[in-house]
DODOGU-540076 format. One record per residue (C-alpha): residue in one letter; z, y, x negated. Coordinates in steps of 0.02 Angstrom, whole numbers, plus 50000, padded with zeros to 5 digits. Layout:
% residues N
aZYX;...
This chain:
% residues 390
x515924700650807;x517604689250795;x517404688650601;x517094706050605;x518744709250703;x519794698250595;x519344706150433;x519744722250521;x521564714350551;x521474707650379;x521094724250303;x522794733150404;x524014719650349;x523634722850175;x523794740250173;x525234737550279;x526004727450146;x525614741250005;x526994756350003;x526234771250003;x527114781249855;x525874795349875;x526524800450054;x528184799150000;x527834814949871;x528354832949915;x527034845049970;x527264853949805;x526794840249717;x525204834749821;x524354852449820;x524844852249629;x523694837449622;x522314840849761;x521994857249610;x521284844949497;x519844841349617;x518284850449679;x518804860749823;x517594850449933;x518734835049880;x519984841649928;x519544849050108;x519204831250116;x520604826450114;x521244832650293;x520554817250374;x521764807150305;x523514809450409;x524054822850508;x525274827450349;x523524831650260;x522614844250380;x523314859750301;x523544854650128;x521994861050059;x522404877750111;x523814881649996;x522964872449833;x523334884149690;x521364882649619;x519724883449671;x518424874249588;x516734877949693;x515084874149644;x513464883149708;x511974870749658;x510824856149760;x511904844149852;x510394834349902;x508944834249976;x508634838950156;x506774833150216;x505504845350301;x505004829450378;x505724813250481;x506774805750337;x505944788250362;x504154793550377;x504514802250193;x503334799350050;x502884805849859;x502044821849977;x503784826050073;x504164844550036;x505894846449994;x507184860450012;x508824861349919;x510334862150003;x511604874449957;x513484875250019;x513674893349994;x514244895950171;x515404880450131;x516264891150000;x516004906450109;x516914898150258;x518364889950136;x518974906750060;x519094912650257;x519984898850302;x521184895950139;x523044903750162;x523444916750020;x524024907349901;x524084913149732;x522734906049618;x523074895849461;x521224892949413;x519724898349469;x518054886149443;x516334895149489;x514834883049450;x512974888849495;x511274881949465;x510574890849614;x509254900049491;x508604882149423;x508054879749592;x507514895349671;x505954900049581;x505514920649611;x505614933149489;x507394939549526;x508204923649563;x509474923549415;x510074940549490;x510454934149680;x511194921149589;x512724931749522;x512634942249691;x513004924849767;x514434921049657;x515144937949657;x516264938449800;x517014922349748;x517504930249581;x518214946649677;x519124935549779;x519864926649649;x520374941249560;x521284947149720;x522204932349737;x522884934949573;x522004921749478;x522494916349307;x520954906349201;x519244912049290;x517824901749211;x516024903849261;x514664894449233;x513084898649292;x511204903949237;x511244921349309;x511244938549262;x512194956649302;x512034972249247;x513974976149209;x515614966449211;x517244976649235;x518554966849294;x520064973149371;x521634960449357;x523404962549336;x523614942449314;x522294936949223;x522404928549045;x520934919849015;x519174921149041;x517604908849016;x515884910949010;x514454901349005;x512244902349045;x512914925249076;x511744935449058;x512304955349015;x511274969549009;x512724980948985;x514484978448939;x516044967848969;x517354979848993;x519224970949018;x520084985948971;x521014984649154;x521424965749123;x523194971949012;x523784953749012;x521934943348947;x522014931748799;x520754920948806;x518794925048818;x517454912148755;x515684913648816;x514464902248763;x512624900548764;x512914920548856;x511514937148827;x512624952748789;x511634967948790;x513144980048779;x514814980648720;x516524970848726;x517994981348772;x519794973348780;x521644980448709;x522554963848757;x521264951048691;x521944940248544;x520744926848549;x518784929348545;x517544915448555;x515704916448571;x514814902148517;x512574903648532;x512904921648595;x511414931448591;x511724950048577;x510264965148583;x508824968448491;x508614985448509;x510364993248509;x511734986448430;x513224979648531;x515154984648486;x516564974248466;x518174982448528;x519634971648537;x521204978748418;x522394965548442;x521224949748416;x522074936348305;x520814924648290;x518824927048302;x517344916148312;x515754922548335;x514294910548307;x512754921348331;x511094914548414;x510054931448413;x509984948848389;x510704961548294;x512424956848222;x513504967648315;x514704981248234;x516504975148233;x518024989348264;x519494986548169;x520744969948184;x522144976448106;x523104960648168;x521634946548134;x522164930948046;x520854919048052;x519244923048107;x517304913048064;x515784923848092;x513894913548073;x512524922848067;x510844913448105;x509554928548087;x508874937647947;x509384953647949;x507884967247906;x508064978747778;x507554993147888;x509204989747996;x510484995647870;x511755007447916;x512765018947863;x514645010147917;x515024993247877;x514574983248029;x515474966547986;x516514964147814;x517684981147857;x518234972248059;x518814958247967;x519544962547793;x521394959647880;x520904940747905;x521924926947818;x520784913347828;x518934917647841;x517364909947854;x515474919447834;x514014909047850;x512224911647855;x510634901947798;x509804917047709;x509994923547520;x509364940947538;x509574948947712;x511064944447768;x512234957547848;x513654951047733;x512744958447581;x512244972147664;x514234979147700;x514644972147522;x514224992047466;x515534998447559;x516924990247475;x518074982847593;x519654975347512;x520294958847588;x522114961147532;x522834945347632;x521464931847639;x522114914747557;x520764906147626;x518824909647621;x517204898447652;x515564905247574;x513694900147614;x512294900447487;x511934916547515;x513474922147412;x512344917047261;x510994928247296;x510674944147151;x511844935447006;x513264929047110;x513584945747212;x514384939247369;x515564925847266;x515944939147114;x516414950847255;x517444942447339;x518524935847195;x518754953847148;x519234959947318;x520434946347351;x521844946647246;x522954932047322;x521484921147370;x521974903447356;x520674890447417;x518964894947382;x517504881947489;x515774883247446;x514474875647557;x512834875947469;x511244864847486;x511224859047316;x509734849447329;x508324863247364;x509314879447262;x509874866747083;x511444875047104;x512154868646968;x510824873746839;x510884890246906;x512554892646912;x512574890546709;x511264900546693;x511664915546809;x513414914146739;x513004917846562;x511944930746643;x513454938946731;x514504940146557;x513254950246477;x512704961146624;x514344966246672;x514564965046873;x513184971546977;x512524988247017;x513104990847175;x515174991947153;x514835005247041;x515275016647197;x517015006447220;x518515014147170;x519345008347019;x521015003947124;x519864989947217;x519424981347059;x520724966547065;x521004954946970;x520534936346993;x521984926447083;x522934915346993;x523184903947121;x521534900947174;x520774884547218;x518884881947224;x517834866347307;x515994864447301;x515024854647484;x513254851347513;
């Protein structure tokens, strides 16, 4: 007990001895710092001086979580063995009884993580787990939030959110069996969903910057792009029908991948891709397939690309005597770098190419831009820079 005592002293005189330049900072400055941690961190926090009991109130972010904090025991703890049944334990009323207790503080960021549907195993569980996180994300929007990200394996039938403040928006595990509508977010900027279902459409007039990366869109009825003012687009498709994209009049780069083969017995009668994105600057189109790819499917429809400089091609731009790449060089008159990625290995590109190319001289260009007006045949750039990768 003494040698317990004088370590105790021990311990005080050196933190005695230490100045304590974190005390000495403004409150400003603390809450600006207590953001960067999980809001249970920093609720934490209280117990450490009397200065600290109401900090955590006014921290400008909430980064909550909605998963398995442990395990709680049916059981006595130390009679416990591989047979204990185990329940998860959840700090939903934590987060319930922090947003009740938090002043009004503006938010800066918004955190929402969930694996409550990994754990709760009934038919409807990835639906109670959005109805769980909902309130959190309506409260956040009320308190004027600025970057909302949320990621968690649930689903919901609609998402229309209402925000005067907020400018970006992140998704990830979302499923959507109807459609994002942010037309009463004037001020977003930012959306990227990943590994996200979307069933319906994507409305937005403010949006200038559209990521989806594995996004998995419907099977049945094809979802709609609407976002006028996007700058800059990446859509890397997991699934489903490749979905129709309104015009981008003010696009400058954008890089659409397309993993599926599209069927024959899908064509339509609009261009679905090629037309959204003939304002782009720098482009990129790739897919694994020669034949049904939605690329050549819009090539009939002639869209000119009258200010791309920059354009990456896939093999499929080979398919049919060179359609894709012959079409392209016509339809984009101050093209500068040309990038071919091409398995050269399986296709003997290079053999091909001769042969397909003397081919192409004596042919005269394909079939299908005989509908094209004459004013779209352009000539090839003179600038242009090509570059063959495997």
């Amino acid at each position: 007990m003494p040698e317990r005592a004088d370590d105790v002293g021990n311990t005080e005189t050196a933190v005695s001895g230490c100045e304590d330049f974190i005390s000495a900072l403004p409150d400003d400055v603390l809450m600006y710092l207590l953001s960067f941690l999980p809001s249970r961190n920093a609720v934490r926090t209280c117990v450490l001086a009397r200065r600290w009991r109401t900090l955590w109130r006014s921290v400008p972010a909430l980064r909550i979580k909605d998963d398995r904090q442990g395990y709680r025991d049916k059981e006595d703890p130390s009679e416990s063995d591989d047979d204990t049944v185990h329940e998860p334990d959840y700090d939903g009323r934590f987060v319930d009884q922090l947003l009740r207790r938090r002043d009004p503080t503006p938010l800066n960021v918004c955190d929402i993580f969930s694996s409550y549907a990994n754990f709760i195993m009934c038919h409807d569980s990835d639906e109670e787990a959005f109805r769980r996180i909902e309130p959190w994300i309506r409260y956040a929007l009320s308190h004027e939030v600025q970057v909302l990200r949320v990621d968690a394996d649930s689903l919901t039938a609609n998402l229309a959110l209402v925000s005067s403040h907020l400018k970006r928006v992140e998704l990830r595990y979302v499923r959507f069996e109807g459609s994002l509508d942010f037309s009463s977010c004037p001020v977003l900027d930012v959306l990227e969903m990943s590994i996200c279902s979307i069933s319906g459409n994507i409305l937005s007039g403010s949006l200038r910057h559209l990521d989806i990366e594995d996004g998995c869109f419907g099977c049945y009825v094809r979802s709609r792009i609407s976002a006028p003012n996007l700058i800059s687009l990446i859509l890397d498709q997991d699934g489903g029908f490749p979905p129709l994209l309104d015009s981008m009049p003010s696009l400058v780069t954008a890089s659409v991948a397309e993993p599926v083969e599209y069927e024959k017995n899908g064509e339509e009668c609009f261009s679905v891709v090629l037309e959204g994105l003939s304002t782009a600057t720098d482009l990129e189109l790739i897919t694994p397939y020669y034949q049904n790819s939605v690329f050549r499917m819009d090539l009939k429809w002639c869209p000119m690309f009258s200010k791309l400089k920059t354009l990456l091609l896939t093999d499929w731009c080979l398919a049919d005597n060179f359609t894709g790449l012959v079409y392209f060089l016509r339809h984009s008159p101050i093209l500068e770098t040309l990038m071919l990625q091409l398995d050269i290995k399986k296709y003997e590109i290079y053999q091909v190419f001769r042969d397909e190319r003397n081919k192409s001289r004596e042919q005269g260009y394909n079939s299908r831009e005989q509908g094209c007006n004459s004013r779209d045949q352009s000539v090839l750039s003179k600038h242009l820079k090509a570059s063959i990768s495997s």
